[in-house]
Residue frames as qw, qx, qy, qz and C-alpha x, y, z in Angstrom:
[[0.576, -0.656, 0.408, 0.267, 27.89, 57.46, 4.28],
 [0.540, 0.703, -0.387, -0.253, 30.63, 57.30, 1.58],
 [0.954, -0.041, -0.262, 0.139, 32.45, 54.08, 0.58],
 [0.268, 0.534, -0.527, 0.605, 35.65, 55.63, 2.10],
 [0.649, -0.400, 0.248, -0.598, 33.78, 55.86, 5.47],
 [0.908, -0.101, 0.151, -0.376, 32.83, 52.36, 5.33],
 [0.885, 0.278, -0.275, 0.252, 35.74, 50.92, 4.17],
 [0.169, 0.479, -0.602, 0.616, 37.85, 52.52, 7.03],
 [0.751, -0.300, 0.250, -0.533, 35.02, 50.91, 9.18],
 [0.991, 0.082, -0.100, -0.039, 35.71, 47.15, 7.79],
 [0.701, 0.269, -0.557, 0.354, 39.23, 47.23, 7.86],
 [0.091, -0.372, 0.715, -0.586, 39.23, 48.49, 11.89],
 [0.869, -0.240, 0.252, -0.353, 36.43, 46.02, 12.67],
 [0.821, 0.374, -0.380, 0.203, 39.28, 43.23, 10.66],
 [0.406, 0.436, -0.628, 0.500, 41.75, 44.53, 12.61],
 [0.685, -0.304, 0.346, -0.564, 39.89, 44.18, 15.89],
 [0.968, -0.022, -0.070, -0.241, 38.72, 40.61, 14.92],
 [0.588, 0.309, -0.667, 0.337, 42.81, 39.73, 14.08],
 [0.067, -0.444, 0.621, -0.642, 43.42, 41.14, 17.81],
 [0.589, -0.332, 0.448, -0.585, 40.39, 39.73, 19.82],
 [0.934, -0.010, -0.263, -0.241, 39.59, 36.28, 18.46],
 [0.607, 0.102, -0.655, 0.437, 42.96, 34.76, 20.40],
 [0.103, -0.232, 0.579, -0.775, 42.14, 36.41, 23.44],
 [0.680, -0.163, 0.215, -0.682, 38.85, 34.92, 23.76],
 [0.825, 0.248, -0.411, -0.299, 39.46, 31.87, 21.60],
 [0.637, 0.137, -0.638, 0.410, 42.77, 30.55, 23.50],
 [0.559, -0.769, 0.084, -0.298, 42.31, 30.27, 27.85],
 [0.949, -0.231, 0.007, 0.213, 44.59, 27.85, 28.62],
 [0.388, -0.730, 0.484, 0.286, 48.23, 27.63, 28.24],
 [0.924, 0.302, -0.215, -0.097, 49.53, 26.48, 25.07],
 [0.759, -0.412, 0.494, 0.102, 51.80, 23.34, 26.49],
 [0.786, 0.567, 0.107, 0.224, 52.87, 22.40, 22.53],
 [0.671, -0.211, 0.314, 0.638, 56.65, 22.90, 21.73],
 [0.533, 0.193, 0.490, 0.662, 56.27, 23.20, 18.35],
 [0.059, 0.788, 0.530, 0.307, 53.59, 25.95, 18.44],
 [0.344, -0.884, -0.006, 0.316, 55.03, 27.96, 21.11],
 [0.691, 0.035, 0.458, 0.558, 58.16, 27.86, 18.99],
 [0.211, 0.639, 0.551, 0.494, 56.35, 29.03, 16.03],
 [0.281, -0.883, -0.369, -0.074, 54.87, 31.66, 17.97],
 [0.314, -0.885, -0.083, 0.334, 57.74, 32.93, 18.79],
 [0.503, -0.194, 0.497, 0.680, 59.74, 33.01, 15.84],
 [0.392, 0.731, 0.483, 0.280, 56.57, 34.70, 13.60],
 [0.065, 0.975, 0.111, -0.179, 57.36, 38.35, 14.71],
 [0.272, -0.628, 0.540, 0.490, 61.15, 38.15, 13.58],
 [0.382, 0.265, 0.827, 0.316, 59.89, 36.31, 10.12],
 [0.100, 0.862, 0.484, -0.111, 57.37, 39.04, 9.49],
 [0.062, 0.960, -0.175, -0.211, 59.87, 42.04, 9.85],
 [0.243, -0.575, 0.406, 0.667, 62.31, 40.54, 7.66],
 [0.326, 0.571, 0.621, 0.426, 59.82, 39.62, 4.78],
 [0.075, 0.981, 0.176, -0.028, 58.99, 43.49, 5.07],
 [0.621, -0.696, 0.206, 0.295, 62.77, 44.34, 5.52],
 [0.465, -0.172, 0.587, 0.640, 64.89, 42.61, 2.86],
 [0.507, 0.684, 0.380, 0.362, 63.08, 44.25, -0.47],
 [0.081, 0.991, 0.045, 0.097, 63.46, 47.30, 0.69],
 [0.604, -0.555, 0.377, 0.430, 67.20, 46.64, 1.13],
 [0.512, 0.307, 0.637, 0.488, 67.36, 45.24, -2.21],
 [0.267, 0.744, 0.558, 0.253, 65.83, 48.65, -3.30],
 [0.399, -0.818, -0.188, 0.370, 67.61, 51.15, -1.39],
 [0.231, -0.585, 0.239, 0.739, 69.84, 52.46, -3.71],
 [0.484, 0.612, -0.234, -0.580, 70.07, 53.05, -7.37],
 [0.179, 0.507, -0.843, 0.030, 72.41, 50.01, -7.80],
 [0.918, -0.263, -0.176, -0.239, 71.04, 46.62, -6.76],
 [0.849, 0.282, -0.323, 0.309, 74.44, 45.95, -6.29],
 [0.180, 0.503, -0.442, 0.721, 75.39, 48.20, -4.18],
 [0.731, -0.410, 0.096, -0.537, 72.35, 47.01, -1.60],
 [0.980, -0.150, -0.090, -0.091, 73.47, 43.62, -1.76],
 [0.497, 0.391, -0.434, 0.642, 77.18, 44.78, -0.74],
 [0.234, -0.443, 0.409, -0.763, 76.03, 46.90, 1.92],
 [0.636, -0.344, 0.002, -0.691, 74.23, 44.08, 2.74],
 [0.879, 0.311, -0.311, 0.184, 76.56, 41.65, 2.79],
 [0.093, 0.600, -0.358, 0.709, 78.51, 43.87, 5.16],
 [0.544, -0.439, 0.186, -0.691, 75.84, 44.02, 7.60],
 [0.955, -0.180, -0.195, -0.135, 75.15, 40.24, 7.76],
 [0.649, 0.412, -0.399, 0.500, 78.99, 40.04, 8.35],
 [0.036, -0.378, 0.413, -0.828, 79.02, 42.39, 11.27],
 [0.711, -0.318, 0.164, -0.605, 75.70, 41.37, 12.98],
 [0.925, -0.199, -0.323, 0.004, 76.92, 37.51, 13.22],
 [0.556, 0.186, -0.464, 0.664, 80.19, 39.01, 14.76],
 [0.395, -0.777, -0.440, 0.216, 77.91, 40.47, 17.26],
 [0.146, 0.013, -0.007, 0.989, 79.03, 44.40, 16.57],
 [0.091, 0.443, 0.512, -0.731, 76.36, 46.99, 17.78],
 [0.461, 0.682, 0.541, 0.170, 73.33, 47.55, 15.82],
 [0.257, -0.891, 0.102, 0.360, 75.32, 51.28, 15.52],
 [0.266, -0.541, 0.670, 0.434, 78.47, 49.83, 13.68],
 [0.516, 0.262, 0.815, 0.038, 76.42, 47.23, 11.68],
 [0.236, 0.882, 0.369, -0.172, 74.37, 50.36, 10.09],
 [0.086, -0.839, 0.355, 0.404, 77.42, 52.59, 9.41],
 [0.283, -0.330, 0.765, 0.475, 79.55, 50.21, 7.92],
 [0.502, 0.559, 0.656, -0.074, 76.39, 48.65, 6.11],
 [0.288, 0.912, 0.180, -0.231, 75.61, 52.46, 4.48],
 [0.047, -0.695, 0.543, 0.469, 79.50, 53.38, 3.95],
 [0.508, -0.179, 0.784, 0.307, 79.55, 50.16, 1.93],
 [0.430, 0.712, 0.528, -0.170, 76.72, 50.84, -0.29],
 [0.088, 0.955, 0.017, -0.282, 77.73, 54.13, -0.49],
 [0.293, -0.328, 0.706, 0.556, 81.91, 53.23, -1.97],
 [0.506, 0.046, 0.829, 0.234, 80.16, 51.13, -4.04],
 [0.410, 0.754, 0.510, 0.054, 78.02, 53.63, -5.92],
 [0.058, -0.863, 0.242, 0.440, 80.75, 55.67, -6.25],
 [0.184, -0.475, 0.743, 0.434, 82.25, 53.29, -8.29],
 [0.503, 0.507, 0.693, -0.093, 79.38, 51.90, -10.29],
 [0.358, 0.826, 0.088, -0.428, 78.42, 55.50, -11.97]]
């Protein structure tokens, strides 16, 4: 078998282990605040550590990302639709590398 082979074997038996070892490990209920907390704040931590570089990277311009992004944060605490957020977000970027070149 080639190491390719076997290395797509180890990382789906890995990913298995991530998945099953809480289902078998935890029966109960967890009763803990702080953990349940946790637990539910990891998946919205997770996708923006994956999230913000690639903002920071989206255009030619660093500057212009961190306008458009600046925008966005603006608009999404005024609770405007993830729709408007995105538009205005891109148009802002987008001015802004017009005037950069």
């Amino acid at each position: 078998m080639s190491k390719v082979y076997a290395y797509i074997l180890l990382m789906a038996f890995v990913t298995y282990l991530i998945r099953a070892l809480p289902l078998t490990l935890i029966r109960k209920e967890i009763k803990s605040r702080f953990i349940k907390s946790f637990l539910h704040y990891v998946p919205y931590a997770t996708l923006a550590a994956m999230t913000f570089p690639a903002i920071l990277y989206a255009t030619d311009y660093m500057i212009a990302s961190i306008v458009g992004f600046g925008v966005a944060l603006l608009l999404a605490f005024n609770k405007k639709s993830l729709l408007t957020v995105a538009g205005f977000a891109c148009a802002a970027a987008f001015v802004v590398e017009l005037f950069v070149k």
